[in-house]
C-alpha positions in Angstrom: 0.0 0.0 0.0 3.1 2.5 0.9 4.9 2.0 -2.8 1.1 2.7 -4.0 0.6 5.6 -2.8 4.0 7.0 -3.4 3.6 6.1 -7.1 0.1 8.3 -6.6 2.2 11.3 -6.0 4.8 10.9 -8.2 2.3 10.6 -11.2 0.8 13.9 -10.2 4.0 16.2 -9.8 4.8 14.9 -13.5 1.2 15.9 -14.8 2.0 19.2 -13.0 5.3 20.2 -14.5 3.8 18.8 -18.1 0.6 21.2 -17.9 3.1 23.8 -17.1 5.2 23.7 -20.1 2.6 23.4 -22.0 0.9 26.7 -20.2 4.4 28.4 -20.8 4.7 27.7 -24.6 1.2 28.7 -25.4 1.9 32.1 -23.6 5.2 33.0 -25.2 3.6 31.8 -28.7 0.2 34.3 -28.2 2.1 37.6 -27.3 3.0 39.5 -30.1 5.9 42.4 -30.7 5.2 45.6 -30.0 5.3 48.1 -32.6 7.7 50.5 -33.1 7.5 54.2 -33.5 9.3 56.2 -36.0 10.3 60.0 -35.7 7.5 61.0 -37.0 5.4 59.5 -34.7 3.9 56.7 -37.2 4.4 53.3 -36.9 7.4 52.3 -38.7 4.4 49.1 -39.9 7.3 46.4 -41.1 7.4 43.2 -40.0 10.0 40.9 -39.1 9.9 39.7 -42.7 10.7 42.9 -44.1 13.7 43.5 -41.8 16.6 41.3 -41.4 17.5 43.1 -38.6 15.1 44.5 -35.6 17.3 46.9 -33.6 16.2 48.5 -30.0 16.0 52.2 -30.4 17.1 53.1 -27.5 19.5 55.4 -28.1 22.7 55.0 -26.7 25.3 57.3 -24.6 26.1 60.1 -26.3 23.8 59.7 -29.7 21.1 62.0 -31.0 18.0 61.1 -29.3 18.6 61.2 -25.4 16.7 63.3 -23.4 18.0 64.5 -20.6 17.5 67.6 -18.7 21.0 68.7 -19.4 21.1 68.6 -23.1 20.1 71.8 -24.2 21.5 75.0 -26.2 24.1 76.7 -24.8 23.0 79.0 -21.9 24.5 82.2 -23.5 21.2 84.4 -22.5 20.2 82.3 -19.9 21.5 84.2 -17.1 19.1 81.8 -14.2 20.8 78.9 -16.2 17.1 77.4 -16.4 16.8 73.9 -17.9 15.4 74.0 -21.5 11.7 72.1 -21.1 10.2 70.5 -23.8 13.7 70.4 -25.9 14.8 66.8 -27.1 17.2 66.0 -29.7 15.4 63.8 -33.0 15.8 60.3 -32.3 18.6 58.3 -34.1 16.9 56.1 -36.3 17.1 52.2 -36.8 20.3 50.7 -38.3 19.9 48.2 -41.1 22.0 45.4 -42.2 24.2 46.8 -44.9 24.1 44.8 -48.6 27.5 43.9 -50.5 27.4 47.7 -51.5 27.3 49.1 -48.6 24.0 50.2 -48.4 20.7 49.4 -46.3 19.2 45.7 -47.1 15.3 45.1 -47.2 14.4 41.7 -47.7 10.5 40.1 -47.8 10.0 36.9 -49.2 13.2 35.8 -50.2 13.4 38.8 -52.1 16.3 42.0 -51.1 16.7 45.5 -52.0 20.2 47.4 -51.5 19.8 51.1 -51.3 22.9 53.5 -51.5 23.4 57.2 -51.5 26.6 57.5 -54.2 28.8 60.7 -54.4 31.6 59.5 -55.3 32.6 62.5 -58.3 29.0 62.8 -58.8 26.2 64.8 -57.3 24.4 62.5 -54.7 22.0 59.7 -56.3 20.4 56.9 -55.7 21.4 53.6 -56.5 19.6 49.9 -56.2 20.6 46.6 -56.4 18.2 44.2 -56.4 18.5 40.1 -54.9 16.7 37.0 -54.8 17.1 34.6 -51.5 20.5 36.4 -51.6 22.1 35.7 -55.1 22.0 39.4 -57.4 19.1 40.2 -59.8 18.8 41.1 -63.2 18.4 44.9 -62.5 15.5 45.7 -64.8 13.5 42.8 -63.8 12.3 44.8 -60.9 10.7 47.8 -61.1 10.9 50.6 -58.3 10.1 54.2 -57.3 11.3 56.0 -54.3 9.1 58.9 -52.4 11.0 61.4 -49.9 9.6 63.8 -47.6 11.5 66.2 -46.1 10.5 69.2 -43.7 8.9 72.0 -45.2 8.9 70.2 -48.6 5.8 68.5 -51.2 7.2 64.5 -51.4 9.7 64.0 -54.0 9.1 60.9 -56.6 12.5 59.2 -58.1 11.9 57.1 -60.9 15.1 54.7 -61.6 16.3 53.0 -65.2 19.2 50.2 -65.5 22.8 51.5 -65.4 25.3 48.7 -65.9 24.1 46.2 -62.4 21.9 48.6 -60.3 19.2 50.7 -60.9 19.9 54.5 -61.0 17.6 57.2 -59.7 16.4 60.4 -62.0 17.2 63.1 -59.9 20.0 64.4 -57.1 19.2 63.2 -53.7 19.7 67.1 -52.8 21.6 67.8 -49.0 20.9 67.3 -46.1 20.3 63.9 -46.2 17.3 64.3 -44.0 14.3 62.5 -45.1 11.6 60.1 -44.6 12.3 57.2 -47.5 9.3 55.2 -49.1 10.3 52.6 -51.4 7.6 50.7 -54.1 9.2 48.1 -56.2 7.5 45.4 -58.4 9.3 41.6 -59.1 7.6 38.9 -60.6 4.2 40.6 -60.2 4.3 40.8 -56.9 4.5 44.2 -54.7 6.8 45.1 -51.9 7.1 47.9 -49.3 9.8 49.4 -47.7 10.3 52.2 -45.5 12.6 53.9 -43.3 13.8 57.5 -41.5 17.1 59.6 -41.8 17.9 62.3 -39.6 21.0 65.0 -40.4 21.3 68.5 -39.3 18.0 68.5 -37.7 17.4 69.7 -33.6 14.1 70.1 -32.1 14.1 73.3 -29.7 10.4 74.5 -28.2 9.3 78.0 -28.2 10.2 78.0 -24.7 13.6 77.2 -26.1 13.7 80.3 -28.1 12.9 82.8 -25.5 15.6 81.9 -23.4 18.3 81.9 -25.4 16.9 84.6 -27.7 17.3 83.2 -31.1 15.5 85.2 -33.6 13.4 83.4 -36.2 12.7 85.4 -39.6 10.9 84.7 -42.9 13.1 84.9 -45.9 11.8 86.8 -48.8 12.1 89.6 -50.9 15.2 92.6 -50.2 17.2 95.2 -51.2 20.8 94.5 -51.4 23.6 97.1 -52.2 26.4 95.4 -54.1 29.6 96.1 -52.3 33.0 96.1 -54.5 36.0 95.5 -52.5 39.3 96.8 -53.7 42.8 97.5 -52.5 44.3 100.7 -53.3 46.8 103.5 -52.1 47.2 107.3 -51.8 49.0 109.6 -53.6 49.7 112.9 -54.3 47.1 115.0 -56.0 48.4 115.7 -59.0 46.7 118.7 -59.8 48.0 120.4 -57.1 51.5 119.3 -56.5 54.6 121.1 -58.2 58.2 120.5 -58.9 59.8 123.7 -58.7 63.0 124.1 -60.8 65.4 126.9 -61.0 64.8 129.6 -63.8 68.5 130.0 -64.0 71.8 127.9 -63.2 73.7 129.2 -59.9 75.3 128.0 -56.9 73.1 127.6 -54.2 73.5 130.6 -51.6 70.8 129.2 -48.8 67.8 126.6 -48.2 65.4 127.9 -46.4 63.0 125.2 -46.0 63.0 120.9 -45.6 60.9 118.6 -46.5 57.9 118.1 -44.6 57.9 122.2 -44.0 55.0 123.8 -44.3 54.7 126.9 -46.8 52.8 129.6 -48.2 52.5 130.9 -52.2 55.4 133.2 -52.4 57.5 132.3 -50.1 61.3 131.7 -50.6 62.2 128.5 -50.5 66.1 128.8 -51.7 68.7 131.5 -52.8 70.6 131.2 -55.5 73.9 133.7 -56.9 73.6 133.4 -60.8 76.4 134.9 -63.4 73.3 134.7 -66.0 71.6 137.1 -63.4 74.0 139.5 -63.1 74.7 139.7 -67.2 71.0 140.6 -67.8 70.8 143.1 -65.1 73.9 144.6 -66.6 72.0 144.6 -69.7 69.3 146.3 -68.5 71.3 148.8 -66.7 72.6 149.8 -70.5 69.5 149.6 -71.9 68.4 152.3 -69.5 71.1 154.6 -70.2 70.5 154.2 -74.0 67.0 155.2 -73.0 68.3 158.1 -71.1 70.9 159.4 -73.8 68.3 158.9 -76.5 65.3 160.5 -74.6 67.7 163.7 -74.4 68.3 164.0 -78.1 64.6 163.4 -78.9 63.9 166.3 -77.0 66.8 168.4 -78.5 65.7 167.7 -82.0 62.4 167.8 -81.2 62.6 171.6 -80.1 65.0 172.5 -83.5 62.9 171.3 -85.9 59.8 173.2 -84.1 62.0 176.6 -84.1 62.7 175.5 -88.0 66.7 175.1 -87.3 67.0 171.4 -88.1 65.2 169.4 -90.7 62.3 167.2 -89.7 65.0 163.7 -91.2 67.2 164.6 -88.3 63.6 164.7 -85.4 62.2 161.7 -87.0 65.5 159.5 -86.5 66.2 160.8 -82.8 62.3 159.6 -81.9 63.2 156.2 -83.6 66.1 155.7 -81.7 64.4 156.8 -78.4 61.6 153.9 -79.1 64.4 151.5 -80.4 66.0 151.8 -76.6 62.9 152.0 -74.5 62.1 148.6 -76.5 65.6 146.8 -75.7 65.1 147.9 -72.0 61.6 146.6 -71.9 62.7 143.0 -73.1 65.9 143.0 -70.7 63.2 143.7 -67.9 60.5 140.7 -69.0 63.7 138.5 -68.9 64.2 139.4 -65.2 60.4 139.0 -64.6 60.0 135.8 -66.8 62.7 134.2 -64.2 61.5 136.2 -60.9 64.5 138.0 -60.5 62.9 141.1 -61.1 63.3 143.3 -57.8 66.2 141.2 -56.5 69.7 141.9 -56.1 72.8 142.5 -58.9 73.7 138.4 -59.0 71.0 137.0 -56.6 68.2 134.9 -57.7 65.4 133.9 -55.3 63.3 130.5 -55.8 60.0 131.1 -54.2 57.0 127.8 -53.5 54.3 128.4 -56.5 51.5 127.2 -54.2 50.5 126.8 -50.7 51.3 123.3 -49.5 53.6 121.2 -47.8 57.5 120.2 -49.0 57.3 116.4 -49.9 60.8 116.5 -51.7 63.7 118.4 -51.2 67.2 118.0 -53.9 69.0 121.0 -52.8 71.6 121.8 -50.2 73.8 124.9 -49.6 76.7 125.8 -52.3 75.1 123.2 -54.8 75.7 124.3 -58.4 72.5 123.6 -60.1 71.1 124.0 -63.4 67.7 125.4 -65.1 66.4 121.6 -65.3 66.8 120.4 -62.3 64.0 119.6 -60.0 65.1 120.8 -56.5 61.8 121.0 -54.5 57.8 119.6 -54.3 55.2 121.2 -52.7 52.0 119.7 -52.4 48.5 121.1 -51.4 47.5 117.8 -49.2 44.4 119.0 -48.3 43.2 116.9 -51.0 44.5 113.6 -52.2 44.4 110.9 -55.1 43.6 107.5 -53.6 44.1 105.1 -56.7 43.0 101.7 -56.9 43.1 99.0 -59.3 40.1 97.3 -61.2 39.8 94.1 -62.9 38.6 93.3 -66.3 35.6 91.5 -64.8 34.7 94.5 -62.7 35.0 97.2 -64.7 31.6 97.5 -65.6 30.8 97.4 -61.9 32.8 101.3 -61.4 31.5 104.4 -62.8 32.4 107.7 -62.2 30.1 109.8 -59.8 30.0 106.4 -57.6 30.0 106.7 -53.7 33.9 105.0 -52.3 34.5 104.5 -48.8 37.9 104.5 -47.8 39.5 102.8 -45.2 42.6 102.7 -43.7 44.4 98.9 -42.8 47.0 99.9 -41.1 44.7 102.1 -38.5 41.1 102.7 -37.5 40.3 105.5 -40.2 37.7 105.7 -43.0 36.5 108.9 -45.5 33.7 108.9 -48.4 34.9 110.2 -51.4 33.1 109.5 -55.0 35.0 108.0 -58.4 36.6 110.9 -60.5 38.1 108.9 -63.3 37.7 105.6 -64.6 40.7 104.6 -67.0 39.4 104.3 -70.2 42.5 101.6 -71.3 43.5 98.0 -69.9 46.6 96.8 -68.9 48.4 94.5 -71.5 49.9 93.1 -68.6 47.9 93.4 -65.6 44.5 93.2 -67.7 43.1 95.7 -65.3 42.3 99.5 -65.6 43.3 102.7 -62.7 40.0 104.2 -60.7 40.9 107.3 -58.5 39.0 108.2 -55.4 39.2 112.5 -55.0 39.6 112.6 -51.1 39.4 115.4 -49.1 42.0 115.5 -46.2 41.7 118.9 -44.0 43.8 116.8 -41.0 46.6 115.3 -43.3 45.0 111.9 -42.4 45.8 110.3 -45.3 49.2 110.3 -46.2 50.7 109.6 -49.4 52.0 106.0 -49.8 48.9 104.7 -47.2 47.8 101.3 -48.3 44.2 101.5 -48.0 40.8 99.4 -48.5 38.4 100.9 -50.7 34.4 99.8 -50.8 32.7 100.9 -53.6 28.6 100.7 -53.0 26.2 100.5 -56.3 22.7 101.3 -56.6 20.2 99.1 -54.4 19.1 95.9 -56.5 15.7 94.5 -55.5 16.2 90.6 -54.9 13.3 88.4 -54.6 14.8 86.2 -52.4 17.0 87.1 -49.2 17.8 86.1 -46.0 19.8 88.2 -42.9 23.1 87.7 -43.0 23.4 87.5 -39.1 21.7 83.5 -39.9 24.2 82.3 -41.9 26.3 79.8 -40.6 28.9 77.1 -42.2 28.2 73.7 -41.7 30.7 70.6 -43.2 31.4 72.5 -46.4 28.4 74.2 -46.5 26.6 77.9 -46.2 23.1 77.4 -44.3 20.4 78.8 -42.7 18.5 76.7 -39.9 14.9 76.2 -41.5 12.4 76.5 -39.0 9.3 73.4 -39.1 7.2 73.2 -36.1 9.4 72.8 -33.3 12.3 71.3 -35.3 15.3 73.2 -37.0 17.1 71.1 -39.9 19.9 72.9 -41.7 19.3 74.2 -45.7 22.6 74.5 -47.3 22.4 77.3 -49.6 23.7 78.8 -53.2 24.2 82.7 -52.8 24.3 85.7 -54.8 25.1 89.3 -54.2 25.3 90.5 -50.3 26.1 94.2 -48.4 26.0 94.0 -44.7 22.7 93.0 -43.7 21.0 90.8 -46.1 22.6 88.0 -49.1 20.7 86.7 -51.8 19.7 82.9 -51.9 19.7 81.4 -55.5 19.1 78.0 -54.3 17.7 76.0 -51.6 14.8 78.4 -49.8 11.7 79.7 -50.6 10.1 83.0 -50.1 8.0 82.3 -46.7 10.5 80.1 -45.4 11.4 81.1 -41.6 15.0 80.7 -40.5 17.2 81.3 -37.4 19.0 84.6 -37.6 20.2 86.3 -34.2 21.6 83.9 -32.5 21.7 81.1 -35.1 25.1 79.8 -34.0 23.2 78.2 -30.9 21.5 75.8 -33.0 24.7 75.1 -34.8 26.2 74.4 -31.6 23.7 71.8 -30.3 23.4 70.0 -33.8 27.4 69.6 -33.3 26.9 68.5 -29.5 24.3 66.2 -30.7 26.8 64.5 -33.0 24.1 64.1 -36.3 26.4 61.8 -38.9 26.1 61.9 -42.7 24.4 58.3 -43.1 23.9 57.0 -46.3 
């Protein structure tokens, strides 16, 4: 009876543990996966077919996609150094198992797509390769069409055609690389879906967000932009009113009054010179003017007999031709001493007097020098004006005229005058292949000195763009000029092509449209936390 009723017991622990496996399997086999949401907040809808690989989302240390209370902008205008709320980086999306190429796999039914970004020397573009329970398809016996969606944007439909073993999209997969990616393809009459998310340059900042750091949000449209011309140039005399003064005569120098950098008025002397030319036509003229004086006399003398009938009028007329032929020779004698300003001056002396008001800028003459009528012994220049000179390139010579508004600006101190174009060269280079633009410059405090290197803007006429944005958002990203683009909560980088610019507005030729609103003040915040966020270029 004992061993029966141990047997009893043993029979019914075994039926226990069996009806508990079998309670166990059933369980495990009912419950199904949860779904997983994408960044957009749909569900991602693949099944385990469609994916080789299910990864967790959760992202890891360091990656886009944490949310912690610490990551936000930088608390430049955040004096309280208040947490951010409501300010979470986008989520880093799934990862894929990558084909032969390199790219993301999507398999259903045996049957694999590979799809790669290419750049290599080309503009971005698609690329597909297409597989069959692993082993490589005929490319154009599958047909397929991609949709993207980006921020801000209508979807974008490629269409793809064979191009030697993959299938190549019709259009440039344009940057960022920041999309939602829907993929139809066709094989063997049968329809397959594919989806998936990529996230670049993209950072999700509330309007709370805003206010504290005060980032400024715009709308880019149409503007008035003043093309700037930025040239290099230098000063320099103005010609007009700068003189080499020269001897009249050859002499040995007596005395110098002056030195260079002296200032002087019109008139004054400048040099004394002792001139054996001088002293031979004031000798000259000191005979002249006795043969005026001797023939004056007779005149007079034969004047008076021929009016008391004594002498005959031949012997009057040829005493009054004689007086005019003296008077004459002493009149010439004395235009010789004016023409060379030596008029009232001593018997040998010769004094050489400054032409204009203005300031010495050269100086070849020193005491007991024997100079010459051609030598150039002094400058004077009126600086209160000067030339500032610049040079222009054949491609921007259409770009100066004369009459336009210059700015001037000194680079090797804090300086800068307006002046407006005089002269345009009307001739190019044969060597340089530029023409010479001179700035008129007024300079009442002898600023500008002749020889100053100097930076010249020249401004245009206002050109009405239809499309601009503040220069203050611009920012460089990778190789890139952007503006953060602003869509709901999230800001995603729009690398831009630009056209003409002053200092507060560029034009955009490519990648924004009118309405668009963008970061300015401030913008470098955003490009700070997309950098601390560490967004990849994933293809």
């Amino acid at each position: 009876m004992q061993i029966n009723k141990n047997s009893k017991q043993y029979i019914t622990i075994i039926a226990i543990i069996v009806i508990g496996i079998f309670i166990g399997v059933a369980i495990l086999r009912s419950e199904k996966p949860k779904q997983i949401e994408d960044a957009h907040g749909n569900h991602a809808g693949q099944t385990e077919e469609k994916m080789m690989t299910q990864v967790d989302e959760r992202p890891k240390h360091g990656e886009v996609g944490h949310n912690h209370e610490k990551d936000h902008l930088p608390l430049a205008n955040n004096p309280n150094n208040e947490p951010h709320a409501g300010h979470d980086h986008v989520p880093q999306m799934q990862e894929f198992t990558k084909g032969p190429h390199g790219g993301k796999l999507f398999t259903q039914d045996g049957y694999g797509l590979e799809l790669t970004i290419f750049e290599q020397n080309v503009s971005p573009e698609f690329r597909i390769y297409s597989y069959q329970n692993g082993k490589a398809l005929e490319p154009s016996s599958s047909t397929v069409s991609i949709e993207l969606e980006r921020l801000g944007s209508n979807p974008q439909l490629f269409k793809f055609v064979k191009v030697n073993d993959y299938l190549k999209g019709d259009a440039v997969v344009e940057e960022p690389h920041s999309f939602k990616v829907n993929i139809a393809a066709k094989h063997n009459n049968k329809s397959y879906q594919f989806a998936y998310d990529q996230v670049e340059a993209r950072v999700q900042i509330s309007d709370k967000q805003l206010l504290l750091n005060s980032i400024e949000v715009l709308t880019a449209g149409p503007a008035k932009i003043k093309t700037v011309l930025n040239l290099q140039g230098e000063v320099k005399l103005n010609a007009d009113k700068s003189v080499h003064v020269i001897s009249r005569v050859g002499g040995i120098v007596e005395s110098v009054s002056v030195n260079a950098g002296d200032k002087v008025r019109k008139g004054q002397v400048l040099a004394s010179v002792s001139s054996q030319a001088i002293a031979d036509m004031r000798s000259d003229l000191l005979a002249a003017q006795r043969r005026v004086d001797l023939a004056r006399s007779t005149y007079v003398r034969e004047k008076q007999l021929w009016e008391e009938k004594i002498s005959a009028q031949q012997d009057y007329l040829q005493a009054q031709n004689d007086l005019q032929t003296a008077e004459i020779e002493a009149s010439r004698i004395r235009q010789k001493l004016s023409a060379v300003g030596a008029a009232s001056q001593g018997q040998t002396r010769y004094d050489i007097r400054s032409p204009i008001d203005g300031v010495v800028t050269n100086k070849q003459i020193s005491q007991g020098q024997v100079i010459s009528e051609v030598d150039s012994i002094f400058e004077v220049a009126d600086l209160s004006t000067v030339w500032v000179e610049m040079t222009i390139y054949a491609k921007d010579i259409n770009a100066v005229k004369t009459g336009q508004k210059a700015t001037v600006k000194a680079s090797a101190f804090e300086a800068q005058s307006l002046g407006t174009i005089s002269y345009v060269g009307a001739l190019v280079g044969a060597q340089s292949r530029a023409a010479m633009a001179r700035v008129v410059l007024n300079n009442p405090n002898r600023t500008w000195l002749p020889g100053l290197p100097v930076n010249v803007e020249l401004t245009s006429d206002e050109v009405a763009v239809p499309l601009a944005v503040s220069v203050e958002g611009l920012q460089t990203l990778r190789d890139w000029s952007v503006v953060f683009g602003r869509y709901g909560e999230y800001f995603e980088a729009r690398p831009l092509e630009l056209g003409r610019r002053d200092n507060q507005h560029v034009e955009v030729l490519k990648g924004l449209n009118v309405g668009d609103k963008y970061a300015a003040g401030n913008s470098f915040l955003i490009k700070a936390d997309i950098g601390k966020a560490g967004a990849s270029h994933d293809h």
